[in-house]
MISEKOL-182670 format. One record per residue (C-alpha): x negated, y negated, z; residue in one letter. Coordinates in steps of 0.001 Angstrom, whole numbers, plus 500000, padded with zeros to 6 digits. Layout:
N
<<X,Y,Z>,'A'>
...
REM end
This chain:
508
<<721580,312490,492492>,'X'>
<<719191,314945,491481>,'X'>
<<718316,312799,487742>,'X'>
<<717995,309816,490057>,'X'>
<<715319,311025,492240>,'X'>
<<713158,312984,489615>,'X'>
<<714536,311143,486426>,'X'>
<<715504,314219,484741>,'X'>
<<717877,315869,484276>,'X'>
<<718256,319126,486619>,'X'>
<<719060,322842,484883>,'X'>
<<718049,321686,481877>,'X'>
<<715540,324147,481143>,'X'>
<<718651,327101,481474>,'X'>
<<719867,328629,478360>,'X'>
<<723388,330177,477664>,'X'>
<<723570,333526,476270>,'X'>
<<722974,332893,472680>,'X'>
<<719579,331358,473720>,'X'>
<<720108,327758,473335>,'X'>
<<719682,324927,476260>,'X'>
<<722521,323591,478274>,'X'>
<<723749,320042,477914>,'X'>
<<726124,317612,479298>,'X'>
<<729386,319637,480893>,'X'>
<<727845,322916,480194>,'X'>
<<725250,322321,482849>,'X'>
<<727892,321176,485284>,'X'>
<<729698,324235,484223>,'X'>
<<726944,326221,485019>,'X'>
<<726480,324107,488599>,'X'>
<<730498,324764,489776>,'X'>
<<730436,328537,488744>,'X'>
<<726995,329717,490752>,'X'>
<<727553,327200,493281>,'X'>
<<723830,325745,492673>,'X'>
<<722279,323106,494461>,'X'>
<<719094,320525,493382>,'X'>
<<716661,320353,496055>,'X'>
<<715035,316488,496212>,'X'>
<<711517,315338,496822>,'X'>
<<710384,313744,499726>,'X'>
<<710373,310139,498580>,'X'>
<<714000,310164,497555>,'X'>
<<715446,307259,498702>,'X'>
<<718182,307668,501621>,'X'>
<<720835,305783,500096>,'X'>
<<720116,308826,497538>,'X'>
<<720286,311659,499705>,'X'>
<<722902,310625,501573>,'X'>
<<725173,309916,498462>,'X'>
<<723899,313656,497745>,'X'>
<<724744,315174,501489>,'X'>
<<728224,313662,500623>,'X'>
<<728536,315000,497377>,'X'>
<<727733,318417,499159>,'X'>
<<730018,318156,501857>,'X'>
<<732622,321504,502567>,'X'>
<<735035,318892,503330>,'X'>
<<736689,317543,500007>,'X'>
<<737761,314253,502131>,'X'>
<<734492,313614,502682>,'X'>
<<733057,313550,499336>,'X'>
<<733520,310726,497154>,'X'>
<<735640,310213,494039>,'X'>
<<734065,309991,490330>,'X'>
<<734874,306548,490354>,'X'>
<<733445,305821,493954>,'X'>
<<730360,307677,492476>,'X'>
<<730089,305748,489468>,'X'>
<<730567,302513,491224>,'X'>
<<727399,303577,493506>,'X'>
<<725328,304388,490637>,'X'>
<<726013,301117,488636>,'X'>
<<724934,299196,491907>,'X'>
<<722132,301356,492175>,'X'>
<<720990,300735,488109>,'X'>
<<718773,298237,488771>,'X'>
<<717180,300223,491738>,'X'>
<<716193,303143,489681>,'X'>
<<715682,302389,485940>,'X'>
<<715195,305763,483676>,'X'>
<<716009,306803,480635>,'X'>
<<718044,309581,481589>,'X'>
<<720780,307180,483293>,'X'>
<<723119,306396,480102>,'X'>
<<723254,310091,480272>,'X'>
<<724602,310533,483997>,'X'>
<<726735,308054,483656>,'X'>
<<728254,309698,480784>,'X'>
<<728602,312890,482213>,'X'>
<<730421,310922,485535>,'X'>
<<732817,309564,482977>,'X'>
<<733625,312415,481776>,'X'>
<<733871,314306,484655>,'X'>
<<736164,311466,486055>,'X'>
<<738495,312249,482739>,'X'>
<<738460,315799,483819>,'X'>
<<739608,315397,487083>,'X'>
<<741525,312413,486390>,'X'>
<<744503,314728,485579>,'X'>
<<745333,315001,489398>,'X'>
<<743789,314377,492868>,'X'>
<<740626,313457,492203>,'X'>
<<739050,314730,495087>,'X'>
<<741053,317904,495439>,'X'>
<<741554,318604,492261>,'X'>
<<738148,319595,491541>,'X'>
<<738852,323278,493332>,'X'>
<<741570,323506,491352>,'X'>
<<740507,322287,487534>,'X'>
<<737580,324175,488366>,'X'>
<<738487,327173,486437>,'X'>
<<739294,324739,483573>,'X'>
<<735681,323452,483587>,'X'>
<<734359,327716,483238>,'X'>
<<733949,328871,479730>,'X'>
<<736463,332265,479794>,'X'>
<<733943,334066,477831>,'X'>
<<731138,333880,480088>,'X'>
<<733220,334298,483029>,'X'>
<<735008,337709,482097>,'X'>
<<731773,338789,480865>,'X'>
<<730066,338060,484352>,'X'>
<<733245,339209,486115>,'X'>
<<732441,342801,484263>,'X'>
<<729188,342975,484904>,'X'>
<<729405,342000,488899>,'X'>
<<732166,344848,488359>,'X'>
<<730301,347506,486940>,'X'>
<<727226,346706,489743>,'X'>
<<730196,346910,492176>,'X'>
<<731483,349878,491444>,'X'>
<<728049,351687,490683>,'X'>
<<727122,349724,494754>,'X'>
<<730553,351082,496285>,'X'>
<<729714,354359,494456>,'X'>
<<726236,355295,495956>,'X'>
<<727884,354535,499139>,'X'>
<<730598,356563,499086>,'X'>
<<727894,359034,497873>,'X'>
<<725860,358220,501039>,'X'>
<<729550,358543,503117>,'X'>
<<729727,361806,501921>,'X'>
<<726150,363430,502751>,'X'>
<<726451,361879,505994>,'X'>
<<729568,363166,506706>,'X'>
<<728489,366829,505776>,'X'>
<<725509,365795,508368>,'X'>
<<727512,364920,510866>,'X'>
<<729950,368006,510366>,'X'>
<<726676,370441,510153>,'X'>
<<725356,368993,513385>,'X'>
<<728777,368974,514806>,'X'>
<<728918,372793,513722>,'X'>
<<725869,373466,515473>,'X'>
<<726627,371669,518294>,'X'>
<<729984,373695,518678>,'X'>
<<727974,377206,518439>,'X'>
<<725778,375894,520952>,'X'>
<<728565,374605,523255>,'X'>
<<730312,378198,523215>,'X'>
<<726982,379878,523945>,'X'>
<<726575,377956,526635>,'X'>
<<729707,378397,527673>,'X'>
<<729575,381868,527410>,'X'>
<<726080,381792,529140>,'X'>
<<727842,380079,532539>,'X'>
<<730551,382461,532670>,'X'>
<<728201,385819,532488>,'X'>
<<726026,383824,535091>,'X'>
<<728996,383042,537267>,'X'>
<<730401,386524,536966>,'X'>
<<726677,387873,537818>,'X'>
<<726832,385620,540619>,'X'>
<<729923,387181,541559>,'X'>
<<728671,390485,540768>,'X'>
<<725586,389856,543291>,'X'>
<<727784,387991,546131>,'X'>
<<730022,391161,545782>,'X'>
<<726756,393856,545867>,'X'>
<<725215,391687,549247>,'X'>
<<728562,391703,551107>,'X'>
<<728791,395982,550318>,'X'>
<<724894,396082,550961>,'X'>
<<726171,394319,554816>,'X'>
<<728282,396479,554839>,'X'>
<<726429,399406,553794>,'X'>
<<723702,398213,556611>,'X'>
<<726244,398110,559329>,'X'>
<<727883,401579,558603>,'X'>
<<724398,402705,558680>,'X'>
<<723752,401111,562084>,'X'>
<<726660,402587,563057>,'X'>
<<726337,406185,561825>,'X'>
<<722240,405789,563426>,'X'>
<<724124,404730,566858>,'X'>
<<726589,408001,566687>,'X'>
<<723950,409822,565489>,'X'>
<<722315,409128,568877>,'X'>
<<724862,409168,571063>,'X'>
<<725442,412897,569140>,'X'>
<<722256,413852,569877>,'X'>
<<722224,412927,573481>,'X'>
<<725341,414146,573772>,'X'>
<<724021,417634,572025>,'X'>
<<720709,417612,574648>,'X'>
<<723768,416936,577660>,'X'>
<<725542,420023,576587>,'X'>
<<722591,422213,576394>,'X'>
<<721359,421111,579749>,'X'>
<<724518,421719,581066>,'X'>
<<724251,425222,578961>,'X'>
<<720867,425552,581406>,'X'>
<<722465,424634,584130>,'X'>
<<725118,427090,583671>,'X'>
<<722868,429649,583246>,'X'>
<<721380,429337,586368>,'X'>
<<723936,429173,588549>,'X'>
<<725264,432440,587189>,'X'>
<<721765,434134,587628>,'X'>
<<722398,432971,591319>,'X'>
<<725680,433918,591496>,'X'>
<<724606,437374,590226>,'X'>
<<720970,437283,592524>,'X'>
<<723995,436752,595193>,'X'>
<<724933,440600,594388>,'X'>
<<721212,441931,595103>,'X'>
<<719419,442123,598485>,'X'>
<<718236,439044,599809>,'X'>
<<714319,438074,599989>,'X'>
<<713316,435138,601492>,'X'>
<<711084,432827,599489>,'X'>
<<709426,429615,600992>,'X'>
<<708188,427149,598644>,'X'>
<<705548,424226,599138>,'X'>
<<704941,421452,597106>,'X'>
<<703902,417710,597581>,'X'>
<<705836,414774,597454>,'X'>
<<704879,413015,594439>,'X'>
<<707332,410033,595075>,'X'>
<<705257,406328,594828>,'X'>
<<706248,405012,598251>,'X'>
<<705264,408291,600318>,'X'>
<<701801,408225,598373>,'X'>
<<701224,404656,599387>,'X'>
<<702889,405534,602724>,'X'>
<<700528,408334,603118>,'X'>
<<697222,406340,602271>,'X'>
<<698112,403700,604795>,'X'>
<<698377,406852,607772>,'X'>
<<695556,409172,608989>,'X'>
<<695333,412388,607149>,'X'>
<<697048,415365,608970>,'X'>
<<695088,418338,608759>,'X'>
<<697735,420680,609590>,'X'>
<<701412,420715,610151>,'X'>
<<704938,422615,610101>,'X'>
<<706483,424145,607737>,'X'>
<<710641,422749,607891>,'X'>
<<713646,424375,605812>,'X'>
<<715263,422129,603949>,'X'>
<<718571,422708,606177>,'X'>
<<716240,422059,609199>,'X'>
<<716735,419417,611548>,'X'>
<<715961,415850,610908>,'X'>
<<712282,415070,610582>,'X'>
<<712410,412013,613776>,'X'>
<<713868,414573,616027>,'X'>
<<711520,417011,615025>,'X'>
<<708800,414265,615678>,'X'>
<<710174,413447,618906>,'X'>
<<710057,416991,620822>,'X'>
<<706233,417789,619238>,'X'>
<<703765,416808,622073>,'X'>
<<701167,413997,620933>,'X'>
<<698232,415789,620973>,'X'>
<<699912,418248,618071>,'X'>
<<699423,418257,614042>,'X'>
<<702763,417766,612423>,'X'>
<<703508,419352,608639>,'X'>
<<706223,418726,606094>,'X'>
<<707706,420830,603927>,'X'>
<<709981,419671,601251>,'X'>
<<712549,422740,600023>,'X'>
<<712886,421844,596046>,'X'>
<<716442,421063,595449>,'X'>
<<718154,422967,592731>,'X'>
<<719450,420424,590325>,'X'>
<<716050,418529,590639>,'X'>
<<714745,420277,586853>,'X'>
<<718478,419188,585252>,'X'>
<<718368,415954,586305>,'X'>
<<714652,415526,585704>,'X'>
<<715912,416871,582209>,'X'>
<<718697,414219,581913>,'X'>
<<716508,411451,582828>,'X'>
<<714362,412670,580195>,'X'>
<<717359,412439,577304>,'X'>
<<718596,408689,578804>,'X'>
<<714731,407811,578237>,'X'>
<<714744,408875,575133>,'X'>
<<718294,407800,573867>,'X'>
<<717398,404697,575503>,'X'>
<<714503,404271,573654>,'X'>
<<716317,405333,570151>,'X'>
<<718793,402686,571171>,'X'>
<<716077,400116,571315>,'X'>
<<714620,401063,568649>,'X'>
<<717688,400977,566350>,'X'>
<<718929,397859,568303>,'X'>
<<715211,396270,567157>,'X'>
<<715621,397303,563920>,'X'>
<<719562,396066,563314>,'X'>
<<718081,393065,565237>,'X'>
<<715351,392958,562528>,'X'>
<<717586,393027,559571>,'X'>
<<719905,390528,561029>,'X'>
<<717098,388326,561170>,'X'>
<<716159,389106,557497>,'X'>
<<719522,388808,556347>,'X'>
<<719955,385226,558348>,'X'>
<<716386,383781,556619>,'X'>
<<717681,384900,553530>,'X'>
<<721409,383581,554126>,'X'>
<<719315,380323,555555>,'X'>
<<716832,380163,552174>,'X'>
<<719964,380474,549857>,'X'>
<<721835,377630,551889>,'X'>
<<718745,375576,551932>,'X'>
<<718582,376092,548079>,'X'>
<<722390,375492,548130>,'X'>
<<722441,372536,550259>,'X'>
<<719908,370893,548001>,'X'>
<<721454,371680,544298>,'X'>
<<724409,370279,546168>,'X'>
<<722217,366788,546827>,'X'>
<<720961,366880,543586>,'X'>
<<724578,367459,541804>,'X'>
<<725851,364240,544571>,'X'>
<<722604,362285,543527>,'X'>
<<723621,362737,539863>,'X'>
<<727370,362176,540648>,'X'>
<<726328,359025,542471>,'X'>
<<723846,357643,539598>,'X'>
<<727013,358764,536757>,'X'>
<<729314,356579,538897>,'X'>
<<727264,353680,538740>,'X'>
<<726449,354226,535019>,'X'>
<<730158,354382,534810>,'X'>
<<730837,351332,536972>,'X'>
<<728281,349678,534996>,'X'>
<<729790,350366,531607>,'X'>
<<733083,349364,533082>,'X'>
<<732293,346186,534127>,'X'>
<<730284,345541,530583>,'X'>
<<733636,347135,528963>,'X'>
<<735966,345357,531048>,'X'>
<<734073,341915,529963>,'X'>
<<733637,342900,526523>,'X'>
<<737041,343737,526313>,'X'>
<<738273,340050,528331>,'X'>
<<735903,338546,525561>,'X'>
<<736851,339961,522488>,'X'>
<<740311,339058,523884>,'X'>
<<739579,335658,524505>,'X'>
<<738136,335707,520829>,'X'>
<<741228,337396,519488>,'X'>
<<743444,335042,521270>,'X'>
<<741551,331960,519850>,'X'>
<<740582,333611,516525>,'X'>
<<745041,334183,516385>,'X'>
<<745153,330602,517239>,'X'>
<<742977,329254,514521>,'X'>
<<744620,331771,512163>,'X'>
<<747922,330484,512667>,'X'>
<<746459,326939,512636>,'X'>
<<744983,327408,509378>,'X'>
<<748148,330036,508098>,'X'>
<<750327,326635,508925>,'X'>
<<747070,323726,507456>,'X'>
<<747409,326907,504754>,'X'>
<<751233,326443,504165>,'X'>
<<751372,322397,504088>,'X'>
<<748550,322511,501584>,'X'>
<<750668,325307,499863>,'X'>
<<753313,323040,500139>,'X'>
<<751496,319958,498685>,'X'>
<<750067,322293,496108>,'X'>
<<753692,322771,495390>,'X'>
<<754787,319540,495275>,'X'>
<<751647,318679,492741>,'X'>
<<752613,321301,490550>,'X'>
<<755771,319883,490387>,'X'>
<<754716,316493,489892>,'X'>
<<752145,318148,487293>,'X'>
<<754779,320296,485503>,'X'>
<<757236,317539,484741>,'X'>
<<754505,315171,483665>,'X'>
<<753210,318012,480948>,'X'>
<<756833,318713,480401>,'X'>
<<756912,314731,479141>,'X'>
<<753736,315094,477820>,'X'>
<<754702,317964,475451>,'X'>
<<757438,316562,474379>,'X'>
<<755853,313575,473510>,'X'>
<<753144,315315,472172>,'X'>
<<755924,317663,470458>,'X'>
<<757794,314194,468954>,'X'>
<<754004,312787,467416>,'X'>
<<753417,316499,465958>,'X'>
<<756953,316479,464760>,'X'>
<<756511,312835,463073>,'X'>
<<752990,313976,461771>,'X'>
<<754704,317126,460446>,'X'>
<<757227,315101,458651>,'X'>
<<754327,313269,457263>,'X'>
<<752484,315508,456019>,'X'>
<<755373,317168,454584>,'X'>
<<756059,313944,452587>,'X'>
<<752286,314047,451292>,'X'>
<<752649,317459,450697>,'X'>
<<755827,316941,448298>,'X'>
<<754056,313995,446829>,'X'>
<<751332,315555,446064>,'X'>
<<753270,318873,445005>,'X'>
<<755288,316252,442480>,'X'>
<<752045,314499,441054>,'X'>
<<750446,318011,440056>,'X'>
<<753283,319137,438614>,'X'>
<<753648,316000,436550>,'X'>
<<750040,316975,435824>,'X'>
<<750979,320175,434825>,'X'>
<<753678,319328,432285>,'X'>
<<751139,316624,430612>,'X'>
<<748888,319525,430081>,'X'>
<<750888,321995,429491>,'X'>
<<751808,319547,426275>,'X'>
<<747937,318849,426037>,'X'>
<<747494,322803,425575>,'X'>
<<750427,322957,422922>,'X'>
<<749379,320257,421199>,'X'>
<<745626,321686,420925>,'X'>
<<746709,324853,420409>,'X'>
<<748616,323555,417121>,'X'>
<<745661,321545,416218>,'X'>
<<743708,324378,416752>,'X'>
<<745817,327334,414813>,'X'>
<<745901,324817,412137>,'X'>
<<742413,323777,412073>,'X'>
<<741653,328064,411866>,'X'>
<<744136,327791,408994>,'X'>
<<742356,324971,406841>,'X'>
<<739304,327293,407425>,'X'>
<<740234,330769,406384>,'X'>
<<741589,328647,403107>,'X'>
<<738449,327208,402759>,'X'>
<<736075,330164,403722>,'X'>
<<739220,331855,400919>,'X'>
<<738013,329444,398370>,'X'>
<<734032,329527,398900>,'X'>
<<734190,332890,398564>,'X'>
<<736285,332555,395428>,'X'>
<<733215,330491,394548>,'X'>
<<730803,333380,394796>,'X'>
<<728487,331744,397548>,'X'>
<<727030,333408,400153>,'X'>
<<727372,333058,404114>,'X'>
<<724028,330693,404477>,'X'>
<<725894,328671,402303>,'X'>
<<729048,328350,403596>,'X'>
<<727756,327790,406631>,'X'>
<<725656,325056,405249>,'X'>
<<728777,323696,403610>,'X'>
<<730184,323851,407015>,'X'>
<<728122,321800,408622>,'X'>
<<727627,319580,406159>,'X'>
<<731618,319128,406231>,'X'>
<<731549,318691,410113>,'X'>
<<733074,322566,410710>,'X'>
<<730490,322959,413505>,'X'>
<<733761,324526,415889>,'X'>
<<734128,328127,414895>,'X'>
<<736967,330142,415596>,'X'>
<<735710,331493,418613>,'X'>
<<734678,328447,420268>,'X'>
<<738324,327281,419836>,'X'>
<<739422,330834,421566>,'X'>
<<736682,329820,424555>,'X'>
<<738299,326459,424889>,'X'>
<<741523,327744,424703>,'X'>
<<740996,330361,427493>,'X'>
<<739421,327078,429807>,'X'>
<<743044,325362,429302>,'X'>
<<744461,328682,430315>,'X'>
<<742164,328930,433267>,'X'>
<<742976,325878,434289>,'X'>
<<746511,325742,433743>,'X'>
<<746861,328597,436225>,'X'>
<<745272,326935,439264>,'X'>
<<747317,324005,438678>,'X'>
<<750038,326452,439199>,'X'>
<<748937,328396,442127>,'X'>
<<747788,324650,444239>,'X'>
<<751568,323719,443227>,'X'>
<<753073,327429,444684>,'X'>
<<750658,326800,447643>,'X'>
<<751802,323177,448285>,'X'>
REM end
């Protein structure tokens, strides 16, 4: 199709490997084995290019036969006259004798190899070997260093896994460590609080006694003052208490007034028997546990105080303690959000890549399901073209059977023929050879006589006295020109020849 759209033939220009140009089947050769294809101009006819999109069809139904072609191309002569079309047509007809032996459409796949010079195919079968192997080589070089790669990184990553490992378990056990040292620092705090509060209530307890101890004392200097004459003492003092001061500011001052026991009688009825127009006086008799209870007031203040001071303090701490406790829950609370937020973004990572996995995966079964199909539709398309195959190679294999034997029957009838030739011939050379085997006798008793007749006569001339110019004189002049050894020369040539005559009658 190519020739008819440029008129020339295409791949011409391509040389084999001994340097000379491709022609006729060779270029077709050439064509089948590197599965080439002609590109065409864009005036080509489209009765051309479609012939050509036929011829190029995957489908071997669908391309036409040699003799379909040809057909097409002799209606199409007068279309597109060239000089190149006695030559396409003769490489149709011989393709057409190629794949004549067989399907012709189908049995272009198959003759193919037939149509492949051996030579150049095992030699570009080792080459495309060799550049395989060399290819499959460098990547199982590449493999390799990638692999060590990979296990070096892998290595690494391993070391770095166990020191992290080992990181989160010293950090956890610190942790521990530090949860452990917190709860014994509590509880350090709270003994402490506690020992403080005893410590208190010891020293209160310690101030009690020693009042007491004063106490004590004083009752036995009165029980011993009890022993000694008794003198009278009065003593005066004011009352200091808050309501009789502000009782006493709201009254008229007294300028004078009575002095009472403390076992006196009661103040109204006192009050009562003085006349109006008289000045009454108070006088308060100091009671005698007034200073130890003044001094036991004193402790309670003070224990109190101590109390409220440690109580502020332990209050203090608590408060400490619960801001800290509150900080490290707040910290807590929000790694926990964080870790959920993650958690909750992995999840729908993960639900992500499960729905893309669980659709991949429904694909690729779909495809493996219909890719199975077609495999067992084409294993069974496969097996009746196996079968057909079959068949043909039957067919094929009896008709080359018949065909040898035919052939073997003409070779056998040639052989006989030629043997008959051969025996002919083999006769007729040995008839040959027995006419000149008498030839050579007969010359060679011409000859021994002839040599004779001359040593007599060269006997006699030199009988004579004459010299060798002269004899040989008188031999020409007598028509002696033959000499002894030219008579050995020819005999050796009839020798010669005698013994290829016998070795072409050994051979035949």
């Amino acid at each position: 199709m190519s020739e008819l759209d440029t008129h020339a033939v295409p791949y011409s220009d391509k040389r084999d490997n001994s340097g000379k140009k491709l022609q006729g089947m060779k270029i077709v050769q050439m064509v089948i084995r590197r599965n080439l294809r002609p590109t065409f101009s864009s005036d080509c006819p489209p009765l051309v290019k479609e012939l050509a999109d036929r011829c190029l069809d995957s489908d071997p139904d669908v391309r036409p036969s040699a003799m379909e072609l040809l057909r097409i191309i002799q209606r199409m002569q007068n279309l597109f006259p060239g000089a190149q079309f006695l030559s396409l047509t003769a490489m149709v007809n011989q393709a057409e004798e190629l794949l004549s032996f067989g399907s012709p459409r189908r049995g272009f796949s198959t003759s193919m190899h037939s149509l492949v010079d051996e030579g150049e195919l095992q030699e570009e079968g080792g080459k495309n070997a060799t550049e395989l192997l060399a290819f499959y080589r460098q990547r199982c070089e590449q493999f390799h260093a990638e692999r060590e790669q990979t296990l070096a990184h892998l290595a690494q990553i391993e070391v770095s896994k166990e020191e992290a490992h080992r990181l989160k378990w010293e950090l956890k056990t610190k942790n521990e460590e530090i949860a452990d040292l917190e709860e014994s620092l509590k509880k350090a705090n709270a003994a402490l609080f506690q020992t403080k509060a005893e410590l208190i209530d010891l020293q209160t307890e310690n101030k009690t006694l020693k009042l007491q101890e004063q106490d004590d004392r004083q009752k036995i200097q009165q029980l011993l003052a009890l022993t000694q004459p008794i003198t009278e003492q009065v003593t005066f003092f004011r009352d200091c208490r808050p309501e009789m001061q502000q009782e006493r500011k709201k009254k008229k001052p007294q300028k004078s007034g009575f002095a009472v026991r403390g076992n006196a009688p009661s103040l109204k009825n006192i009050t009562q028997s003085i006349p109006p127009n008289k000045v009454l006086r108070t006088i308060y008799m100091p009671n005698e546990q007034t200073a130890a209870l003044t001094k036991t007031i004193e402790n309670l203040q003070k224990q109190l105080e101590s109390h409220q001071q440690l109580t502020e303090t332990r209050i203090q701490a608590l408060l400490d303690g619960f801001a800290e406790e509150k900080a490290k829950m707040l910290l807590h609370q929000q790694q926990i959000e964080e870790k959920s937020t993650q958690l909750v973004k992995q999840v729908e990572k993960t639900k992500r890549v499960l729905t893309q996995t669980t659709k991949d995966y429904l694909v690729l079964r779909h495809k493996s399901q219909e890719t199975e199909r077609l495999a067992h539709e084409e294993i069974f398309q496969v097996k009746q073209k196996c079968d057909t195959l079959v068949t043909e190679k039957t067919k094929l294999t009896e008709k080359v059977r018949e065909e040898t034997n035919a052939l073997r029957e003409v070779v056998r009838e040639e052989g006989n023929q030629t043997v008959l030739e051969f025996r002919n011939q083999a006769l007729s050379r040995e008839r040959d050879l027995h006419i000149l085997k008498e030839q050579y006798a007969a010359m060679q008793e011409a000859c021994t006589k002839r040599i004779q007749d001359l040593q007599k006569l060269e006997v006699i001339l030199y009988g004579r006295g004459l010299t060798a110019q002269e004899r040989q004189v008188l031999r020409y002049d007598e028509n002696y020109a033959l000499d002894s050894n030219e008579l050995s020369e020819e005999i050796a040539a009839l020798q010669r020849r005698l013994m290829d005559l016998s070795v072409d009658l050994a051979e035949a």
